[in-house]
N, C-alpha and C positions, 0 to 999 in steps of 0.2 A: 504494500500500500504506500503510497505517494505520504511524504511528511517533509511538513516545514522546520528546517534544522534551523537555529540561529549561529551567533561567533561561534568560530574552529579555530583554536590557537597552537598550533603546532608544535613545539621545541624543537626537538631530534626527531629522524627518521633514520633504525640502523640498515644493513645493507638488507636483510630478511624482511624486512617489517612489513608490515599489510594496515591501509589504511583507508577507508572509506567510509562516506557517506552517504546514509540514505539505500535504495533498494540494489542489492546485487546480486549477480545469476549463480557467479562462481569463483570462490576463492582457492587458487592453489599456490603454492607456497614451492618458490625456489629451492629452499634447505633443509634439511632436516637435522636434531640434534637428541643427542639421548642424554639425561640428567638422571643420575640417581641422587635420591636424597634420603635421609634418614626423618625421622620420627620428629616431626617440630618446626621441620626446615624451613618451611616458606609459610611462617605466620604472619600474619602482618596484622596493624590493630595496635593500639592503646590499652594499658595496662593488661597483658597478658600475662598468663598463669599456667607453666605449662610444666606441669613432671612427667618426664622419662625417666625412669628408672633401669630397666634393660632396651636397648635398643639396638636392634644391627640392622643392617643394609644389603640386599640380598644385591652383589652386581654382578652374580654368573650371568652371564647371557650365551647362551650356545650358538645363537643364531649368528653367522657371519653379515649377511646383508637380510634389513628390515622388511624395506617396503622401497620400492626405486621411485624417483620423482624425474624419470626419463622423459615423460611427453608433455610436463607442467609447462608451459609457456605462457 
């Protein structure tokens, strides 16, 4: 559905990034990246509370190639 956006104020755009307004068909993505993270990691927020007490991070990954972004253009 059609919407009236107001101000877009930009800062940065990195080389990956995807940025649009309003209706779009399809977003595909140049890069791709794998993160592992543990137990807490990407909290964000004012006054958080957060106990881990055992925590591991599982980063076997058997798989050699994921998912290819061969035909993204």
């Amino acid at each position: 559905m059609p919407a009236i956006v107001g101000v877009a104020q930009v800062i940065t755009l990195g080389n990956s990034s995807v940025f649009h307004i309003g209706d779009v068909y399809k977003i595909m993505p140049f890069a791709a990246a794998k993160t592992f993270s543990g137990a807490g990691s990407f909290n964000t927020g004012e006054r958080l509370d957060v106990n881990n007490r055992m925590s591991s991070t599982n980063t076997y990954d058997p798989e050699l190639i994921d998912q290819a972004n061969a035909f993204n253009m």
